[in-house]
mmCIF file of the C-alpha atoms, coordinates in Angstrom:
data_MODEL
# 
_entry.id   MODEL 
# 
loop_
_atom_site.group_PDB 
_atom_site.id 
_atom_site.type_symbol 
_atom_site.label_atom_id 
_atom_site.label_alt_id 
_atom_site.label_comp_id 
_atom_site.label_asym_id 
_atom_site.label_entity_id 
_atom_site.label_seq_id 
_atom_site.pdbx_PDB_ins_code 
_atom_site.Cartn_x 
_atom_site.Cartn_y 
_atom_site.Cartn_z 
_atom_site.occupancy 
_atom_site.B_iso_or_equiv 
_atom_site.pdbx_formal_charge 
_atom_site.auth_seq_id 
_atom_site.auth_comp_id 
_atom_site.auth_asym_id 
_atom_site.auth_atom_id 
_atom_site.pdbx_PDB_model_num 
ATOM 1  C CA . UNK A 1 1  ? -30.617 112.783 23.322 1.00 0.00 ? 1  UNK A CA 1 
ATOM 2  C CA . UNK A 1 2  ? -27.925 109.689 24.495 1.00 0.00 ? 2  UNK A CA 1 
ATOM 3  C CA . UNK A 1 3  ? -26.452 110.482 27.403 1.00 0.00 ? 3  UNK A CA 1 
ATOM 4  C CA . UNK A 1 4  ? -22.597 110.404 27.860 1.00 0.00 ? 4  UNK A CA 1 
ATOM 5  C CA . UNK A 1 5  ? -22.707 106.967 29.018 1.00 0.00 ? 5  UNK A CA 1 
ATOM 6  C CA . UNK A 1 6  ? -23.921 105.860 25.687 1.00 0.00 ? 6  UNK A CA 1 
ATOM 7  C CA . UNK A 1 7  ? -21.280 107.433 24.066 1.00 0.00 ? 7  UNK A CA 1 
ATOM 8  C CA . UNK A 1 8  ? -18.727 105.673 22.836 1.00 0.00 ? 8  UNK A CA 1 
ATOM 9  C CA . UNK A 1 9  ? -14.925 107.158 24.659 1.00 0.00 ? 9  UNK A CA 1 
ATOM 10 C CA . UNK A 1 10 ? -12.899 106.751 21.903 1.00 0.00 ? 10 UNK A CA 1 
ATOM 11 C CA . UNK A 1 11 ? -12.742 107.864 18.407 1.00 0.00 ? 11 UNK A CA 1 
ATOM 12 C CA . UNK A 1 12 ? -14.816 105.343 16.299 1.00 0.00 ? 12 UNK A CA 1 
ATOM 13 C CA . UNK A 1 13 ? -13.154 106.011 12.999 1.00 0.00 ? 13 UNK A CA 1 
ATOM 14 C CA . UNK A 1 14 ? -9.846  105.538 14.409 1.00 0.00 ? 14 UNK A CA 1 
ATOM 15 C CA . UNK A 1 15 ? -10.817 102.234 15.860 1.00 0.00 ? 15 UNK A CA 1 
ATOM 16 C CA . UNK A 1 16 ? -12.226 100.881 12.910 1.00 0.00 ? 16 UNK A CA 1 
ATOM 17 C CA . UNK A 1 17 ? -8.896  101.710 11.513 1.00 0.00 ? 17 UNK A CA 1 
ATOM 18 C CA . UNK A 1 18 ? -7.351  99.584  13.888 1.00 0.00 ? 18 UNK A CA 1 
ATOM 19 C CA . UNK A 1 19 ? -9.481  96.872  13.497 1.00 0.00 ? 19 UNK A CA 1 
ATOM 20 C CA . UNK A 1 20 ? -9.447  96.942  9.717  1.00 0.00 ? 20 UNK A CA 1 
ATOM 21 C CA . UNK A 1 21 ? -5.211  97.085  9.689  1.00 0.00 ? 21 UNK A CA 1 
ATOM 22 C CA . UNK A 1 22 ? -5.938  94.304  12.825 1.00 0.00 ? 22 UNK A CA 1 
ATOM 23 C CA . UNK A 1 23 ? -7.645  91.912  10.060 1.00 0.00 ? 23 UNK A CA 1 
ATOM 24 C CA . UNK A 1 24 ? -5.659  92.526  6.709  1.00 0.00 ? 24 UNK A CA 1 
ATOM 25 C CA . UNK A 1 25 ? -2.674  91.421  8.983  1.00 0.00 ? 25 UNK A CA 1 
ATOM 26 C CA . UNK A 1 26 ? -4.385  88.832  10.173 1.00 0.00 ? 26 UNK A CA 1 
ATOM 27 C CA . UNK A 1 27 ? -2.116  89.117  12.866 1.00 0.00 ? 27 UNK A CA 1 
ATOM 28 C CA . UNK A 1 28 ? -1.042  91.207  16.771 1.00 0.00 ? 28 UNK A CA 1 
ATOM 29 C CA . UNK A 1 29 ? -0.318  94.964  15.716 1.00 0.00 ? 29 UNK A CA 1 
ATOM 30 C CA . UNK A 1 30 ? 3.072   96.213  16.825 1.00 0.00 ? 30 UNK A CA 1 
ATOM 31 C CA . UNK A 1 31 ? 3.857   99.938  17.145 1.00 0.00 ? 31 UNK A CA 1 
ATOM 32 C CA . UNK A 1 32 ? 5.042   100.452 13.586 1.00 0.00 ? 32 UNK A CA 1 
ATOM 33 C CA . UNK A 1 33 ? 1.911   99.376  12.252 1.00 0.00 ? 33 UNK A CA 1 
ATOM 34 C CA . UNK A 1 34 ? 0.162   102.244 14.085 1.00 0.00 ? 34 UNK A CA 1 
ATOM 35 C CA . UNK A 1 35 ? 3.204   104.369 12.940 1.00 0.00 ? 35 UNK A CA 1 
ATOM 36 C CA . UNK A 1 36 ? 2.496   103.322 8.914  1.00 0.00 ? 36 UNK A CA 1 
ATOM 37 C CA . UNK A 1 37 ? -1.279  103.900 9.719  1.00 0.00 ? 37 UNK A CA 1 
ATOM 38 C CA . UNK A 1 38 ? -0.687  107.296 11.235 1.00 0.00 ? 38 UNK A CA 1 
ATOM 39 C CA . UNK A 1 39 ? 1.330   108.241 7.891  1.00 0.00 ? 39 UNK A CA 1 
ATOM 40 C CA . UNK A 1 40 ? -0.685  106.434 5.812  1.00 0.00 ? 40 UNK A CA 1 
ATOM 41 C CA . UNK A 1 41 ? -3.723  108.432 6.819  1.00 0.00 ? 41 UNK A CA 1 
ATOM 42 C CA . UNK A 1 42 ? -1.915  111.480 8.008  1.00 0.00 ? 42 UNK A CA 1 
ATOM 43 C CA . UNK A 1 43 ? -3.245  111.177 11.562 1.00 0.00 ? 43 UNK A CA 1 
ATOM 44 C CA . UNK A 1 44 ? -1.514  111.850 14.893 1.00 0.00 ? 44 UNK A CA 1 
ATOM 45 C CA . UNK A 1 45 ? 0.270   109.161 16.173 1.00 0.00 ? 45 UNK A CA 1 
ATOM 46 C CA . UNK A 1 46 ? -0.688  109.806 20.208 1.00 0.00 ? 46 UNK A CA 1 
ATOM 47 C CA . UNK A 1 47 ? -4.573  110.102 19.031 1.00 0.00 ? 47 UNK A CA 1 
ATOM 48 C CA . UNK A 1 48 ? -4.323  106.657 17.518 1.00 0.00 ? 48 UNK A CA 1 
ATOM 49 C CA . UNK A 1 49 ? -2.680  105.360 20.994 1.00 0.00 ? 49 UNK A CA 1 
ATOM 50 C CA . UNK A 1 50 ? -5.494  107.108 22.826 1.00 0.00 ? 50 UNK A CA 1 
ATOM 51 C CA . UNK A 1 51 ? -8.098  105.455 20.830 1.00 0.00 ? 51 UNK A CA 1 
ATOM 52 C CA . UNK A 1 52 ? -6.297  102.223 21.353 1.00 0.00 ? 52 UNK A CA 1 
ATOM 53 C CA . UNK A 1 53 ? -5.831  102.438 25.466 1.00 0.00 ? 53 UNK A CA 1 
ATOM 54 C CA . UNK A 1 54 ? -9.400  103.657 25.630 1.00 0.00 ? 54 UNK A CA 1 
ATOM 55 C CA . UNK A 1 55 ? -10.727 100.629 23.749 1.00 0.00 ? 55 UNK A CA 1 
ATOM 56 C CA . UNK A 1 56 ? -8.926  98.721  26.116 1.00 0.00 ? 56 UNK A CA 1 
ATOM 57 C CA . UNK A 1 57 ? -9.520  99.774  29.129 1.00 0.00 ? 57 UNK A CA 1 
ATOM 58 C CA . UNK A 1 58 ? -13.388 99.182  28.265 1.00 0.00 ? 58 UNK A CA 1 
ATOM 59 C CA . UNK A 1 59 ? -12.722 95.924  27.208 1.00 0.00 ? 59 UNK A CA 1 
ATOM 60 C CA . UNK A 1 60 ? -12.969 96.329  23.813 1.00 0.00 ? 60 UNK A CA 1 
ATOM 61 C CA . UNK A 1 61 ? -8.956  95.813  22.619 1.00 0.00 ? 61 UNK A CA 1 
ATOM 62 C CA . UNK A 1 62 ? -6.493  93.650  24.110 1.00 0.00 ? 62 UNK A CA 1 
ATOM 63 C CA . UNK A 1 63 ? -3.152  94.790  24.908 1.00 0.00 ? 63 UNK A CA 1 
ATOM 64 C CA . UNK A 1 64 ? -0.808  92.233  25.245 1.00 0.00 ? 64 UNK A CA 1 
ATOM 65 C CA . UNK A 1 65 ? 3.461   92.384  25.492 1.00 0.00 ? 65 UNK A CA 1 
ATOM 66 C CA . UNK A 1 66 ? 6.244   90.748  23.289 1.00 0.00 ? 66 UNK A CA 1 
ATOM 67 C CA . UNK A 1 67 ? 5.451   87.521  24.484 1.00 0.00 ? 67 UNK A CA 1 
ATOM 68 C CA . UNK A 1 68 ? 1.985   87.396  24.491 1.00 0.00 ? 68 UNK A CA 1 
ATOM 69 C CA . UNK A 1 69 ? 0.994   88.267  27.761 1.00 0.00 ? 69 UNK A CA 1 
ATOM 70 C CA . UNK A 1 70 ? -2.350  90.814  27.812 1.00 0.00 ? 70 UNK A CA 1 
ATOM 71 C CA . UNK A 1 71 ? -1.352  93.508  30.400 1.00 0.00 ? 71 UNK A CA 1 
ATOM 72 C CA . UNK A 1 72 ? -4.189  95.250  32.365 1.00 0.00 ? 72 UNK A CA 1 
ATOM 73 C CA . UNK A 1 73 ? -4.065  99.274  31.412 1.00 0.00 ? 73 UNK A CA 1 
ATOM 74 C CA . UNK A 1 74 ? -6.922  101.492 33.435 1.00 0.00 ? 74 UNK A CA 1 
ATOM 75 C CA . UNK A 1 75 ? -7.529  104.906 33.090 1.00 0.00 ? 75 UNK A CA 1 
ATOM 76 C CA . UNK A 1 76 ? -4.668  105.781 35.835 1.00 0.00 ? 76 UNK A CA 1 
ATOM 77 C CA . UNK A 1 77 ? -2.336  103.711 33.817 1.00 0.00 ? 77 UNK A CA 1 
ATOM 78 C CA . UNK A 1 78 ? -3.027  105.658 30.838 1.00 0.00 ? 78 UNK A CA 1 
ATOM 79 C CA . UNK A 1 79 ? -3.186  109.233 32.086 1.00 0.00 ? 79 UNK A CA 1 
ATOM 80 C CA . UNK A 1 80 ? 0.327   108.493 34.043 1.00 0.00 ? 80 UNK A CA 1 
ATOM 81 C CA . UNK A 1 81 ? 1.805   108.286 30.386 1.00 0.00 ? 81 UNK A CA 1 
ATOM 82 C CA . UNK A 1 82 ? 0.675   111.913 29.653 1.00 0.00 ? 82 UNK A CA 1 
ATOM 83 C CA . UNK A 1 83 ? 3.860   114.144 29.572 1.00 0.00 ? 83 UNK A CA 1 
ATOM 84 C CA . UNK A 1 84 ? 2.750   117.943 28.785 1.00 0.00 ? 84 UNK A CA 1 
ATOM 85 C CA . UNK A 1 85 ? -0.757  116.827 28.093 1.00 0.00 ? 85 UNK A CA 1 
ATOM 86 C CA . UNK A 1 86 ? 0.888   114.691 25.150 1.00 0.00 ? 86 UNK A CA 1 
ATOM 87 C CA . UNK A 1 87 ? 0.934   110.467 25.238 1.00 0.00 ? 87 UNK A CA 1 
# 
């Protein structure tokens, strides 16, 4: 049985989503594309963002700001955003 280190801590369908909307753009995702894919696939907005800060903070997903710049997000970072257990 893998142990919980071998387990991946983010949702794996949701980032190939990302990825997949990450190379038909062929381009940096902004916000409203993870907006159109949570419509589009009639998923939760805030488990998309989860998925998205997790692959990041493992090093998996850059996040970078307006101009370009990849910003460092740890787990701290991301559980600070939590307001009533909701991103």
């Amino acid at each position: 049985m893998p142990s919980n280190e071998d387990m991946p801590q983010w949702d794996v369908a949701l980032a190939a989503l990302a990825k997949e909307a990450f190379h038909t753009k062929n381009a940096p995702l902004i916000l409203d594309d993870f907006h159109d894919l949570a419509r589009e696939h009639a998923i939760r907005l805030d488990d998309i963002m989860e998925t998205l800060f997790q692959l990041v903070i493992h090093g998996e997903w850059k996040y970078t700001d307006r101009s370009g710049n990849q910003q460092h997000i740890d787990q701290s970072t991301l559980d600070s955003l939590y307001v009533k257990r909701r991103l």
